[in-house]
C-alpha positions in Angstrom: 103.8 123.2 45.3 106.7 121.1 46.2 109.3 121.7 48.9 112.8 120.5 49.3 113.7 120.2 52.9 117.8 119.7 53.4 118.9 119.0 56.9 119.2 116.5 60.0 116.4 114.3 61.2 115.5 116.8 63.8 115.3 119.6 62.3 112.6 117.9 59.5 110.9 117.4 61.7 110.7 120.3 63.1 109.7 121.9 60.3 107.1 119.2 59.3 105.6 120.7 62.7 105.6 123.9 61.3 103.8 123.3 57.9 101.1 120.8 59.7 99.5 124.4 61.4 96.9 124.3 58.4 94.8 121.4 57.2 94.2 118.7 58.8 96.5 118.1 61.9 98.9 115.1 61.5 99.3 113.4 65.0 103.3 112.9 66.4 103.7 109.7 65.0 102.3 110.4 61.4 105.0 113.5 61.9 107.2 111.1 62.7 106.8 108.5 60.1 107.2 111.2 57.2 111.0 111.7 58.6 111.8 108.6 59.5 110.3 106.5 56.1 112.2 103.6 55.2 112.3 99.8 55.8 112.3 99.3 59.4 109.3 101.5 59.4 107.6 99.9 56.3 107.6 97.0 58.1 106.8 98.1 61.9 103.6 99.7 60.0 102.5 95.6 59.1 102.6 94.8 63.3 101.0 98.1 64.4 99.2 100.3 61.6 97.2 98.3 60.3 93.1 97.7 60.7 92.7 94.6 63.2 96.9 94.5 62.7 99.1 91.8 64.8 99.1 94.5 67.5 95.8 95.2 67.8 94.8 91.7 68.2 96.6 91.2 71.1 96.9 94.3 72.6 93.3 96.2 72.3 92.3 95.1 76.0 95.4 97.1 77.3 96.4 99.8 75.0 94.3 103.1 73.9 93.9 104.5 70.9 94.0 103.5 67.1 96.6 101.7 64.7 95.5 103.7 61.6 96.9 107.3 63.5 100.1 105.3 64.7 98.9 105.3 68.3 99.5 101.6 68.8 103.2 101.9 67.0 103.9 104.7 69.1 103.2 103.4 72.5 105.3 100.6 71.8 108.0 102.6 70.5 107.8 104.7 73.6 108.0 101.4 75.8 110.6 100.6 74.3 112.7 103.3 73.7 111.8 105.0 77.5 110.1 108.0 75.6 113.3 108.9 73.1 110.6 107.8 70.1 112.7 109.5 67.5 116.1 108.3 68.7 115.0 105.1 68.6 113.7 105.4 65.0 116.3 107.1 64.1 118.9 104.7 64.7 116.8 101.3 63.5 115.5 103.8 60.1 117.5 101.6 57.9 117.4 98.2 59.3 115.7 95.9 57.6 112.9 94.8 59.5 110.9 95.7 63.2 111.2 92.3 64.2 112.8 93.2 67.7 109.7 95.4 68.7 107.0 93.4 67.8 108.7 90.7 70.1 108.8 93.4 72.6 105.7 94.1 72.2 104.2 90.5 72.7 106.8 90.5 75.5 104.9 92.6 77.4 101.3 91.7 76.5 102.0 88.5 77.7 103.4 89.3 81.2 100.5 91.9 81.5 98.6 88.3 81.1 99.8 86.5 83.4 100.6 88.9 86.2 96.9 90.0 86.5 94.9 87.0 84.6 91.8 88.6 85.9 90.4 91.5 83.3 89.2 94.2 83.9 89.3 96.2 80.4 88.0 99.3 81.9 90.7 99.8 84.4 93.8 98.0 82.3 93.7 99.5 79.5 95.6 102.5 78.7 97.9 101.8 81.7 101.9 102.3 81.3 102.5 98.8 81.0 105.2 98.7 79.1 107.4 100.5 82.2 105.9 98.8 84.5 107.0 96.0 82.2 110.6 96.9 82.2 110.7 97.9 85.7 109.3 94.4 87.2 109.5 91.8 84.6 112.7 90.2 86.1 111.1 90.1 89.3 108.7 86.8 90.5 105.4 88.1 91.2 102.6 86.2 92.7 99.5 86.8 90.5 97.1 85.3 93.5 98.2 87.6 96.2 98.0 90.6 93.6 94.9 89.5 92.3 93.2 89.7 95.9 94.7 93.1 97.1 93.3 94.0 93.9 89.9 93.0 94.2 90.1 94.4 98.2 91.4 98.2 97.0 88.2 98.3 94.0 86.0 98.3 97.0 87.8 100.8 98.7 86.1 103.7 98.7 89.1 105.6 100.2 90.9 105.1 96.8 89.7 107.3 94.2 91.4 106.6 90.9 90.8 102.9 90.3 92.8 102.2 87.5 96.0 103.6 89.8 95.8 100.0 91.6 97.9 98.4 89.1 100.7 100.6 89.4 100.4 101.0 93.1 100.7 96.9 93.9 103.6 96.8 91.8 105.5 100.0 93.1 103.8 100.7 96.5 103.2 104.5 95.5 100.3 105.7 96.9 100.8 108.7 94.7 98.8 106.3 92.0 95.9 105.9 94.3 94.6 109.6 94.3 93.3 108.8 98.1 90.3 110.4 99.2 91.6 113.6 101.0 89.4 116.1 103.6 86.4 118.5 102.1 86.7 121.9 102.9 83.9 121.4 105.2 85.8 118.7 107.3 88.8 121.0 107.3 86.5 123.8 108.4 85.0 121.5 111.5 88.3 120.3 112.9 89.8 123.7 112.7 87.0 125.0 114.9 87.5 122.0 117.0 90.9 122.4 117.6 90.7 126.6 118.2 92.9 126.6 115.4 95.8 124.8 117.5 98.2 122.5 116.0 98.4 119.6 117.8 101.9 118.9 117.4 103.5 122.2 118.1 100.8 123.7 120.0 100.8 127.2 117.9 97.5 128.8 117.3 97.4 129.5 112.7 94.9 130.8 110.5 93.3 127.8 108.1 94.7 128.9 105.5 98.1 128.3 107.0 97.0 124.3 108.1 96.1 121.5 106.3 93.9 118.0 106.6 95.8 115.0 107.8 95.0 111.4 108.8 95.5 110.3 112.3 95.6 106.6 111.5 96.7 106.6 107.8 95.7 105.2 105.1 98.1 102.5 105.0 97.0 101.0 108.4 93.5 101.0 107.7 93.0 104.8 108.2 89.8 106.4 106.5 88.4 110.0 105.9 86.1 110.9 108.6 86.2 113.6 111.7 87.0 111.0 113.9 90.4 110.4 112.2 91.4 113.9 110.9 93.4 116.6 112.5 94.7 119.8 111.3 98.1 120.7 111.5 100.1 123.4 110.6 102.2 122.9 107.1 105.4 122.7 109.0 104.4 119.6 111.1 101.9 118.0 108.2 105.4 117.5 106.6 107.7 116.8 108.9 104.6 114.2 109.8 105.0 113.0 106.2 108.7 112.8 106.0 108.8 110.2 108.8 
């Protein structure tokens, strides 16, 4: 059975979405690639799509996933394009080759290179390099100094997700870090040692109504233990993280 589909880009796709229920499920760049066929695309598929492809050579240490189910071509086009995948291919569908994205691509392999020459595949790759990338690669970075906070935070046992270092020392967001926060048991101690009094505002709350927080923080050498946890009530635990 054939089908004729008549409309915009968009809405093909869309309706490729639909039909794809059944069978064997297409991923959203094979979705993609059946609306957006033509030149450009032939020949971004001879960078990215391929078995042991231009982009897989260079890029396997840092980027997840497979070139034969368009992972590879899609995480470059989402570097590239800031996440508008189809815009993007939608506007270069026509143009005779992918030339300007491969050199992107290499672009960014490269300064992923030599901003953090030491490897460590099982942290780096699948990182967001390519915004991290556009974010920082106008900016002189020392890969020395980087290289030795790195090393000092793997040992840290107050950091929890590892492979949120490479983020953090470019952006400074501990958000990346997933720091080690207090156990139930910890909140459960202090609460009893404090009578269930906030230190800050001096009100007596229920538990439930106060949360864990670091004397010394983190960022001044601060660790998880009894000796530098408090708990104060939500009102000051954010006006204490405001500051």
């Amino acid at each position: 059975m054939v089908y004729v589909c008549e409309g915009s880009d968009s809405e093909k796709l869309k309706w490729f979405e639909t039909i794809n229920i059944a069978g064997e499920k297409l991923t959203a760049q094979e979705l993609r690639n059946a609306v957006y066929a033509g030149s450009w695309l032939a020949d971004a598929k001879r960078y990215f799509s391929k078995t042991g492809c231009a982009a897989y050579q260079i890029g396997q240490d840092y980027v997840s996933g497979s070139p034969i189910r368009q992972e590879f071509l899609e995480t470059a086009l989402d570097w590239i394009s800031d996440g508008h995948i189809e815009a993007y291919m939608a506007k270069h569908q026509n143009h005779p080759n992918a030339l300007a994205l491969w050199q992107y691509f290499q672009a960014v392999m490269t300064w992923v290179e030599a901003t953090f020459p030491n490897k460590r595949k099982k942290f780096m790759k699948g990182q967001d390099w390519g915004r991290l990338y556009n974010r920082f690669k106008d900016e002189v970075l020392d890969s020395k100094r980087l290289e030795a906070e790195i090393a000092v935070l793997m040992q840290d046992d107050e950091v929890e997700n590892k492979k949120g270092i490479y983020p953090y020392v470019l952006t400074r967001e501990e958000k990346y870090l997933n720091l080690r926060t207090f156990s139930d048991g910890m909140k459960q101690k202090l609460y009893e040692h404090q009578g269930g009094i906030c230190p800050m505002c001096k009100e007596t709350f229920l538990i439930e109504q106060m949360e864990g927080d670091h004397i010394t923080p983190w960022s001044q050498g601060g660790k998880t233990t009894l000796e530098n946890g408090q708990m104060l009530c939500k009102n000051c635990n954010r006006r204490k993280s405001d500051r």
